[in-house]
DRENDO-1510 file (C-alpha; in Angstrom, 1 decimal, always signed):
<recs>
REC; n; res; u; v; w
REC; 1; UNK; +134.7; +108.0; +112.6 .
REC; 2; UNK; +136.6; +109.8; +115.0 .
REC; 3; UNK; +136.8; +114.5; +114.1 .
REC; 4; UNK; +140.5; +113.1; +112.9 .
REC; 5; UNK; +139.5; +110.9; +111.1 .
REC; 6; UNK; +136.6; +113.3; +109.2 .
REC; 7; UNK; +139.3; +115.8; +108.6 .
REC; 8; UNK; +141.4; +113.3; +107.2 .
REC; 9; UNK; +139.1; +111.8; +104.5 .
REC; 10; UNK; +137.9; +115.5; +103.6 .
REC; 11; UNK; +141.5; +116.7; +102.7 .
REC; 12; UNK; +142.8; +113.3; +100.7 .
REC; 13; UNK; +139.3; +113.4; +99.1 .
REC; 14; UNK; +140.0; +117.4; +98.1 .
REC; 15; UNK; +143.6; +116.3; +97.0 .
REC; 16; UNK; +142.1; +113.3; +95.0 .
REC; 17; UNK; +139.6; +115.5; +93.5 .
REC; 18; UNK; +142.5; +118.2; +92.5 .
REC; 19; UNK; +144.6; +116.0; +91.2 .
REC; 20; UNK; +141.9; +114.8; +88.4 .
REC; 21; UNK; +140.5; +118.3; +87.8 .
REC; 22; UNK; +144.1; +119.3; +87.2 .
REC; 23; UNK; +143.7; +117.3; +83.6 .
REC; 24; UNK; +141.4; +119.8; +82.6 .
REC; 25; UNK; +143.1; +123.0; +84.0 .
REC; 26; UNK; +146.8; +122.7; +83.8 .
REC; 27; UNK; +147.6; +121.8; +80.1 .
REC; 28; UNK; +150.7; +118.6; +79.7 .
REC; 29; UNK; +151.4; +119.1; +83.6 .
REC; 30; UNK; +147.9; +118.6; +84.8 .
REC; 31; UNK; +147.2; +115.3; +83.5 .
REC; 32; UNK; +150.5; +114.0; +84.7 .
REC; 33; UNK; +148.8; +114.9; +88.2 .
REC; 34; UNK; +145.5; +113.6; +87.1 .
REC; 35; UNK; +147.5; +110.1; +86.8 .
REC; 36; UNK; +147.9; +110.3; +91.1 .
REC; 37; UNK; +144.6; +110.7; +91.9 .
REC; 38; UNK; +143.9; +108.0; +94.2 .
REC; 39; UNK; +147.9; +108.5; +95.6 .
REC; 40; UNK; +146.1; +110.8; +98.6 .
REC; 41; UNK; +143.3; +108.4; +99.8 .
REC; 42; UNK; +145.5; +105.2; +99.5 .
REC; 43; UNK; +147.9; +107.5; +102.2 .
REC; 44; UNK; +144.8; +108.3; +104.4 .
REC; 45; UNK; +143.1; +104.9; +104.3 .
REC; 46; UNK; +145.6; +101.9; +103.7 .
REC; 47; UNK; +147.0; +100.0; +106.2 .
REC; 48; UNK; +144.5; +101.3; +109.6 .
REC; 49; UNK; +141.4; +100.1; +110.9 .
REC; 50; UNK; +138.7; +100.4; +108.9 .
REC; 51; UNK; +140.9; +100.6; +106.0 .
REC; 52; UNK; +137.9; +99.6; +103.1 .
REC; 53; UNK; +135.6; +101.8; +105.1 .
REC; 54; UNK; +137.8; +105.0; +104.7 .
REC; 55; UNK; +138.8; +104.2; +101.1 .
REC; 56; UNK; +134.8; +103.9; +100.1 .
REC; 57; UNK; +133.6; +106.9; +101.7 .
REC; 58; UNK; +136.4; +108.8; +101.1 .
REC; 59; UNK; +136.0; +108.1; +97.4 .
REC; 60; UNK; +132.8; +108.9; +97.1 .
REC; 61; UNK; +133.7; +112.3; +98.8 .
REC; 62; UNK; +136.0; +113.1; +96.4 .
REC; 63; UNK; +133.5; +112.2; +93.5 .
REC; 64; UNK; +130.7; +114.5; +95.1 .
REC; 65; UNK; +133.8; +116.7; +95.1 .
REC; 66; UNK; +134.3; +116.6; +91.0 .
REC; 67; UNK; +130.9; +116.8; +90.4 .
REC; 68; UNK; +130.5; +120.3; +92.1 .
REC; 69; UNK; +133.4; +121.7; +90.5 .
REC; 70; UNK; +133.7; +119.3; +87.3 .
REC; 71; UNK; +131.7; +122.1; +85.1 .
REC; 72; UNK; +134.1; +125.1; +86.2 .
REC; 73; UNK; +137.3; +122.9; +85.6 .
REC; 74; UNK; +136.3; +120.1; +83.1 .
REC; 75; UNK; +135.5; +122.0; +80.3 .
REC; 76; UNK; +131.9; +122.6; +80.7 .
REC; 77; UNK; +130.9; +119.1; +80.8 .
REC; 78; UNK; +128.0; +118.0; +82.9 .
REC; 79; UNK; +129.2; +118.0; +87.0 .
REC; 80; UNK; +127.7; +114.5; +87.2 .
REC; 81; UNK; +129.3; +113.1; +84.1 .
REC; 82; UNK; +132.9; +114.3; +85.3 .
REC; 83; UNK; +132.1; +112.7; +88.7 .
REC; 84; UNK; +131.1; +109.7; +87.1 .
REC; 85; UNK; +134.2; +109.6; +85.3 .
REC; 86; UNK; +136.1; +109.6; +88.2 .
REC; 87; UNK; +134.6; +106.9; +89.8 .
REC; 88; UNK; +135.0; +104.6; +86.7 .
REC; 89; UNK; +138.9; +105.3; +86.7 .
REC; 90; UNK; +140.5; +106.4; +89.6 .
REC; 91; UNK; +137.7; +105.6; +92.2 .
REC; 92; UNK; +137.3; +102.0; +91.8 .
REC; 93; UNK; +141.0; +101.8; +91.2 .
REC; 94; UNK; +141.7; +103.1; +94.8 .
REC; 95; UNK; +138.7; +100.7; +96.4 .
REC; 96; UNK; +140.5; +98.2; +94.6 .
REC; 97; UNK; +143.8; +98.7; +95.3 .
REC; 98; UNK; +143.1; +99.2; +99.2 .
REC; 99; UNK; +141.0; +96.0; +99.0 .
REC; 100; UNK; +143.9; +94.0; +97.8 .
REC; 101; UNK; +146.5; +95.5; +99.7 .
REC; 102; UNK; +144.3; +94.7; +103.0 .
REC; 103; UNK; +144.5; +90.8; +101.7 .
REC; 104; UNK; +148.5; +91.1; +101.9 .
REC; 105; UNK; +148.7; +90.3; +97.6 .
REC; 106; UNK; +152.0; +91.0; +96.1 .
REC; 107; UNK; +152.1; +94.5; +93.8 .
REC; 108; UNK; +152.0; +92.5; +90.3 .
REC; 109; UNK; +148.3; +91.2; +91.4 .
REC; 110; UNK; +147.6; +94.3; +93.3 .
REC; 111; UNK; +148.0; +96.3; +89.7 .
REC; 112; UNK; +146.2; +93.5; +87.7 .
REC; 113; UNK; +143.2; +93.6; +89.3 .
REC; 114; UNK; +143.1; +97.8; +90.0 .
REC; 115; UNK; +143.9; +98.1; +86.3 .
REC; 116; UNK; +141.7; +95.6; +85.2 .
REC; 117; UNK; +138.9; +96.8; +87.2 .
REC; 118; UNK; +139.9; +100.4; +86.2 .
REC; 119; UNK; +139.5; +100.0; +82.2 .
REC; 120; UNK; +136.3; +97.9; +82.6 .
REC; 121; UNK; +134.3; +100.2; +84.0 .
REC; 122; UNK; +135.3; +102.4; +82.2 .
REC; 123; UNK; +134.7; +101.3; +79.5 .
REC; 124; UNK; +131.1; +100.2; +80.5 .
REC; 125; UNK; +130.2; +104.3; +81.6 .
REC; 126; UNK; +132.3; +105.4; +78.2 .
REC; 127; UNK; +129.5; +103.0; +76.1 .
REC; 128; UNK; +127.1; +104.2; +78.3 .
REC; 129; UNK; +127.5; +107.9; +77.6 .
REC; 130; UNK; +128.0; +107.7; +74.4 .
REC; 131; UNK; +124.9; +105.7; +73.2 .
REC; 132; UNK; +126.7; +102.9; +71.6 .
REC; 133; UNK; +129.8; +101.7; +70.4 .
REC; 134; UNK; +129.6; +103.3; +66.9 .
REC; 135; UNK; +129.1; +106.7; +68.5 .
REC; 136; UNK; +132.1; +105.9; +70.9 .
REC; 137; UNK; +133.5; +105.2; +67.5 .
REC; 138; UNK; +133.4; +108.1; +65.6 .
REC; 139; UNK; +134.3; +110.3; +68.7 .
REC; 140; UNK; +137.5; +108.5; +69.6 .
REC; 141; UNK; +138.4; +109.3; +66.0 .
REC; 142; UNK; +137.6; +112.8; +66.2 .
REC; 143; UNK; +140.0; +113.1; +69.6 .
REC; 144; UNK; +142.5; +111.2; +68.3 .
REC; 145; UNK; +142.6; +113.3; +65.2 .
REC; 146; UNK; +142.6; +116.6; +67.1 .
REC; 147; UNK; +145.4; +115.6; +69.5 .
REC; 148; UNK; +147.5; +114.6; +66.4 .
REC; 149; UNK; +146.3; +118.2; +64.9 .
REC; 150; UNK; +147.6; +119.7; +67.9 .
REC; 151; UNK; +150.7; +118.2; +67.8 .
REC; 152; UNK; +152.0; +119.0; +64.4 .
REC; 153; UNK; +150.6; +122.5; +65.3 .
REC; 154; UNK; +153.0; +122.4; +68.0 .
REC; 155; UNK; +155.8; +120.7; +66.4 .
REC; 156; UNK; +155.3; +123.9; +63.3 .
REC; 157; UNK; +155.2; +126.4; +66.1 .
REC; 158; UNK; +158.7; +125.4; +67.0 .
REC; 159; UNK; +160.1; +125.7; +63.4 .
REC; 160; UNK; +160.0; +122.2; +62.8 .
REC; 161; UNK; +158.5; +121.2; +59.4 .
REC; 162; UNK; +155.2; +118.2; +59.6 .
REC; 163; UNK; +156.6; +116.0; +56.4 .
REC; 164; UNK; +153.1; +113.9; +57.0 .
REC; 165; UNK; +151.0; +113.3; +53.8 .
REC; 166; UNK; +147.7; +114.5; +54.8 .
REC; 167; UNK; +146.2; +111.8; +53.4 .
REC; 168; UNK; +147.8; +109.5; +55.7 .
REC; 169; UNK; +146.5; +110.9; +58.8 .
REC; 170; UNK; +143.1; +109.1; +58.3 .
REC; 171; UNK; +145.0; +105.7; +58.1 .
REC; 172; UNK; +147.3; +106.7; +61.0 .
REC; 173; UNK; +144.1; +107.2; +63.3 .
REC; 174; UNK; +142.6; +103.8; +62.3 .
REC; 175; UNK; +145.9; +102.0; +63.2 .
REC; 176; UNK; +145.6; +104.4; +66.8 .
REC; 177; UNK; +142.3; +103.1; +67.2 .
REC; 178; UNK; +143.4; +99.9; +66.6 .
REC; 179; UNK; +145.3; +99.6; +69.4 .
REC; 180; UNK; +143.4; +102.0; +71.7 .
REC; 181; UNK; +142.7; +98.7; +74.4 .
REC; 182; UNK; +146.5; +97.9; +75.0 .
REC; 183; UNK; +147.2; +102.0; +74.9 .
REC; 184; UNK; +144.5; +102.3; +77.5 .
REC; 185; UNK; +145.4; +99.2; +79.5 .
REC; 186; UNK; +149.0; +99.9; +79.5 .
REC; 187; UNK; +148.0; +103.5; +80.9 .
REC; 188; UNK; +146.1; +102.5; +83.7 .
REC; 189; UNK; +148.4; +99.8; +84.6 .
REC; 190; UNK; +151.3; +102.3; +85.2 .
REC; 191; UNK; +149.0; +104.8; +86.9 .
REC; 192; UNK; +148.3; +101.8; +89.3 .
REC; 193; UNK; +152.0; +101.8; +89.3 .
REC; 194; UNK; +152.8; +105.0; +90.5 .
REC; 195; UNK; +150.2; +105.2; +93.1 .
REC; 196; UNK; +151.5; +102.6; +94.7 .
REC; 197; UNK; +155.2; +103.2; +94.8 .
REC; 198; UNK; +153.9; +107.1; +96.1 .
REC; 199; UNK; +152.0; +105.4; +99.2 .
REC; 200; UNK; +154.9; +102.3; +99.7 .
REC; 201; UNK; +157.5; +105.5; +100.0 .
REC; 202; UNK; +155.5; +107.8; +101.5 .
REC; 203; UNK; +153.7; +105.5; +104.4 .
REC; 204; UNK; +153.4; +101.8; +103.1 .
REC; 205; UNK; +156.9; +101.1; +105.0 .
REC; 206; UNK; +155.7; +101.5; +108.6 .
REC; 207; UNK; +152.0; +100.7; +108.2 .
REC; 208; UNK; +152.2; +97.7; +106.2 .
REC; 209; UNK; +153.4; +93.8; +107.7 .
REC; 210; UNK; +154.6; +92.6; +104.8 .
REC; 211; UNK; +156.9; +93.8; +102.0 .
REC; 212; UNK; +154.4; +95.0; +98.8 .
REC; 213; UNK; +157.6; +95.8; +96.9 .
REC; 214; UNK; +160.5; +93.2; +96.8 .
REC; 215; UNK; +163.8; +94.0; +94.9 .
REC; 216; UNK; +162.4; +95.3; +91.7 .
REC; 217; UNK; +166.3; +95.3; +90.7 .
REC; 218; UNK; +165.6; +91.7; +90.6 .
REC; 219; UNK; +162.6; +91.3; +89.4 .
REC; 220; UNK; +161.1; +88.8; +86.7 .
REC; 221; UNK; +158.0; +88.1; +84.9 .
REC; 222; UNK; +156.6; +84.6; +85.5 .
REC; 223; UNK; +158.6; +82.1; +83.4 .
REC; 224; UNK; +155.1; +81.2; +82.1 .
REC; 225; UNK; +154.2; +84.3; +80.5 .
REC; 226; UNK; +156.5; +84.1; +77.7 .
REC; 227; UNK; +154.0; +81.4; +75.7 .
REC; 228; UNK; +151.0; +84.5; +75.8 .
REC; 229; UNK; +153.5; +86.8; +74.2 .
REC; 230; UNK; +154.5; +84.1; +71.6 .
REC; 231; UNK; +150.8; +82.8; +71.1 .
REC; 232; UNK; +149.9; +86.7; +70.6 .
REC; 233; UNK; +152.7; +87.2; +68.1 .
REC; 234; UNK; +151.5; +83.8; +66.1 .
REC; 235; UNK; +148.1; +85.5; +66.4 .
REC; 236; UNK; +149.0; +88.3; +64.5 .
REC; 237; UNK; +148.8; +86.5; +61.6 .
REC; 238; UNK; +145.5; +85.2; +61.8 .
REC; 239; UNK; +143.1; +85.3; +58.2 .
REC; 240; UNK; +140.3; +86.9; +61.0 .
REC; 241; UNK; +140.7; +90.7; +61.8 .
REC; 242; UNK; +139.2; +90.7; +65.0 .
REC; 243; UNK; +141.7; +88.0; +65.9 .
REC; 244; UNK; +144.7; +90.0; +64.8 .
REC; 245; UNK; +143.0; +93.0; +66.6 .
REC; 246; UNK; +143.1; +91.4; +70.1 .
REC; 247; UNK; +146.5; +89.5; +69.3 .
REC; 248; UNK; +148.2; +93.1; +68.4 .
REC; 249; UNK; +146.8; +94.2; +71.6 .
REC; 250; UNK; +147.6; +91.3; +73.7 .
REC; 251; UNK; +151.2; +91.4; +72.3 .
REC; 252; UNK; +151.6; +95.0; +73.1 .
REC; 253; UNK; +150.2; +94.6; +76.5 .
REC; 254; UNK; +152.7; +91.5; +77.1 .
REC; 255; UNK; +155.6; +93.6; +75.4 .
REC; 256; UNK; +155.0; +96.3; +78.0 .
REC; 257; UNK; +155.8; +93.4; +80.9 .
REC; 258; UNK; +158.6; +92.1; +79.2 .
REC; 259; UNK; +159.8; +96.1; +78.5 .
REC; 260; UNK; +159.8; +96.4; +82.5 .
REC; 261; UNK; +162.2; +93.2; +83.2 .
REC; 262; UNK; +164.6; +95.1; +80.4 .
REC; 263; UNK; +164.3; +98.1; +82.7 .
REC; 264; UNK; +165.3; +96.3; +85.7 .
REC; 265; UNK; +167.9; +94.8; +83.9 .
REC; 266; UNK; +169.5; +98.1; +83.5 .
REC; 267; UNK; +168.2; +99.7; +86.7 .
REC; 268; UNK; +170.5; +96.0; +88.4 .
REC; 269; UNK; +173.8; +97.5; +86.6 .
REC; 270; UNK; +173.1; +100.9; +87.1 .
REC; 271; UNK; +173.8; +100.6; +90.9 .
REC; 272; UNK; +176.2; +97.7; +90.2 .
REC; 273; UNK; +178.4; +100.5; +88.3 .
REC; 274; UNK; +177.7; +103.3; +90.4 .
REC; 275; UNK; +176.4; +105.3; +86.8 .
REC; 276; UNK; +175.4; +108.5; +88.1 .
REC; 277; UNK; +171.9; +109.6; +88.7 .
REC; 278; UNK; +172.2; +112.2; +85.8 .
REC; 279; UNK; +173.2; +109.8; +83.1 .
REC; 280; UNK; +170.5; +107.4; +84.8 .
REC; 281; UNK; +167.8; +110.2; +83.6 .
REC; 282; UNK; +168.7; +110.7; +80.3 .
REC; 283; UNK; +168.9; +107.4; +79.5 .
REC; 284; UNK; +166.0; +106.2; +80.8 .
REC; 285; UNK; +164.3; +109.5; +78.8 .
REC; 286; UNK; +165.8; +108.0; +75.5 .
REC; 287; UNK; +163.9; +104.8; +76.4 .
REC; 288; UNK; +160.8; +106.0; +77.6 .
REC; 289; UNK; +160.3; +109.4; +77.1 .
REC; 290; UNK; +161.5; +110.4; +73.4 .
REC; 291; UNK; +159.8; +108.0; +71.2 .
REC; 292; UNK; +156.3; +109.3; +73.0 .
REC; 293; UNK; +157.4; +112.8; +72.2 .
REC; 294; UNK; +158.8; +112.1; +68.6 .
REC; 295; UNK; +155.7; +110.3; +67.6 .
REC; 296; UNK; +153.2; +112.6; +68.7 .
REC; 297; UNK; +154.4; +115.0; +66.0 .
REC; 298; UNK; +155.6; +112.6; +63.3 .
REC; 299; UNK; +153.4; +109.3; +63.9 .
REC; 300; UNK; +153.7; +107.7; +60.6 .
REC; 301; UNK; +157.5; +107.2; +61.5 .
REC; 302; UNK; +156.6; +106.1; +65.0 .
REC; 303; UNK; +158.1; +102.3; +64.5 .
REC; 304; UNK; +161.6; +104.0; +64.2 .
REC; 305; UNK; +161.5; +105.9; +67.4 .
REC; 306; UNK; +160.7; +102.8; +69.7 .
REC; 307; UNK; +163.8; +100.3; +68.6 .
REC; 308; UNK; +165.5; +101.5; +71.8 .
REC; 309; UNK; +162.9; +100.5; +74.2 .
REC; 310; UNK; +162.0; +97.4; +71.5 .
REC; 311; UNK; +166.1; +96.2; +72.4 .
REC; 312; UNK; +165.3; +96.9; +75.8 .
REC; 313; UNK; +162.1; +94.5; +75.8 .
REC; 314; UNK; +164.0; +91.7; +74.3 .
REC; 315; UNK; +166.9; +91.6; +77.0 .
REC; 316; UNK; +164.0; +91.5; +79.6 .
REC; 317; UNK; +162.4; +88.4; +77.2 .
REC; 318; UNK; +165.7; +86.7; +77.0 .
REC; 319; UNK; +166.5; +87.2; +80.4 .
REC; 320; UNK; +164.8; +84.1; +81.0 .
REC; 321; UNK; +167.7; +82.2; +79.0 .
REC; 322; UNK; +170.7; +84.3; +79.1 .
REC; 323; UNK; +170.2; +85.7; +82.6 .
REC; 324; UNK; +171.6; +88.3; +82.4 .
REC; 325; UNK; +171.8; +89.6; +86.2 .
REC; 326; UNK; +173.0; +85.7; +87.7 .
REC; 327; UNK; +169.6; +85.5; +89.6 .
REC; 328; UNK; +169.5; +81.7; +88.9 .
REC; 329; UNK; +171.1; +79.4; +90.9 .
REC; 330; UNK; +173.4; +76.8; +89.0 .
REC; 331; UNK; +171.7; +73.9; +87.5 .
REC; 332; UNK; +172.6; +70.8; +89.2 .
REC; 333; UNK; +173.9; +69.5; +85.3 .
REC; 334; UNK; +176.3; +72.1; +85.4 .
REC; 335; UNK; +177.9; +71.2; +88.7 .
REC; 336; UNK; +178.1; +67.6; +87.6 .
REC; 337; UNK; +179.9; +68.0; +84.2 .
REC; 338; UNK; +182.5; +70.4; +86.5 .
REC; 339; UNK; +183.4; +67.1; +88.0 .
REC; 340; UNK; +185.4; +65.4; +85.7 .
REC; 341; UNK; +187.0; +69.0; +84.0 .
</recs>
């Protein structure tokens, strides 16, 4: 590697590093940042020579990086054990992503596999560190139940009363835990996300030979996929708990795809109508944004806050009938019948 080249991977590693720190520094804002880690070495590294090369090393910078500074800004934990932790998410997320990208894959299997790969090893060094899955257990409930503490504390601070039963917070934290996998899945696959729209904006354009992004306006989830959301849903209703555990999860997770086609249904008449960028926003908050919020402080009532983003999934799943944006070119039945009209 070339001075340039040195310079380069020591300032995306620095930014990579900052950007996970941030979770533990900045309160609400810094883990949004913590989310675009591996945005600053997929910049640096994707699409030139040597592209792997960079991403590896440059990784592993930024992890040596986090482990110097991960007991002044993680809370006190162990240097190693924060740099470990960023090597288990973001790090092989970013190794993984550049790899992919480098084999010319379209986004949806670029974010499978970086997702995928993200949450497994994770979860692998989360077992690890914890001694077990019982002791994983029992601290996963006492997170959950201190970020739901801190919420109603937040929600009281602002005058707004916390009509939850306490004794339905113990229940509420089981049914958290119960879908903990999709939660987590479904986090890393939209951090995927965002990285990689960052670098197709910021550089992916002019570096890379083939289009990673199509037309999201038109885009669709495999006709295919519909039977693993039905065959989840059917699962929920399975005598076995640990079947109904994975189904709940598998349905969220395939929800989440079908959510996105709604999305781009609206995003496709958005521009079609010229709705104004303003009105775009708070929409899309009422969707996405406010039933997060709402149920932080009032999770009992969560199911109520999601039935606008629950409509919004099924016009992406019914998309594949209706069709609702004309993708589809006319079936050849069609034109025949239009013959003798």
């Amino acid at each position: 590697m070339g001075r340039k080249v040195v310079i380069g991977s020591v300032r995306a590693a620095a930014l990579s590093g900052a950007f996970f720190l941030a979770a533990g520094a900045i309160p609400l804002f810094g883990e949004i940042a913590m989310l675009l880690a591996p945005a600053p070495i997929l910049i640096f590294a994707v699409g030139r020579t040597g592209a792997n090369l960079r991403a590896l090393c440059t990784v592993l910078l930024a992890a040596l990086l986090v482990s110097a500074l991960g007991a002044t800004f993680a809370g006190g934990n162990p240097g190693l054990m924060v740099g470990g932790r960023y090597l288990a998410t973001f790090g092989i997320a970013t190794i993984v992503m550049t790899w992919m990208i480098g084999l010319r894959r379209p986004f949806e299997l670029v974010l499978v596999a970086a997702a995928g790969a993200m949450c497994t090893a994770a979860a692998v060094v989360a077992l690890v560190a914890a001694g077990g899955p019982v002791p994983l257990l029992k601290a996963v409930q006492t997170l959950l139940t201190e970020m739901m503490v801190q919420g109603q504390e937040g929600y009281r601070a602002l005058g707004i009363p916390n009509p939850m039963p306490p004794g339905e917070q113990a229940a509420t934290v089981d049914s958290m835990i119960r879908i903990l996998p999709a939660l987590i899945a479904i986090s890393a696959a939209v951090s995927v996300m965002f990285n990689l729209r960052l670098f197709w904006r910021w550089a992916g354009k002019q570096r890379l030979s083939y289009p990673l992004f199509g037309d999201l306006l038109r885009w669709s989830a495999p006709e295919w996929l519909i039977w693993g959301l039905i065959a989840s849903g059917f699962g929920m209703l399975a005598p076995i708990a640990a079947v109904r555990d994975v189904a709940v999860n598998a349905f969220l997770c395939f929800g989440v795809i079908y959510l996105c086609q709604g999305l781009a249904i609206m995003a496709f008449y958005f521009q079609a109508l010229a709705v104004p960028g303003v009105v775009r926003a708070i929409i899309y908050f009422v969707v996405l944004g406010y039933p997060f919020v709402a149920a932080v402080g009032y999770p009992f009532a969560a199911v109520g806050y999601f039935v606008v983003p629950v409509l919004v999934c099924l016009a992406g799943v019914f998309d594949m009938w209706i069709d609702f944006r004309r993708l589809k070119p006319p079936s050849q039945e069609a034109g025949n019948y239009g013959d003798f009209l």
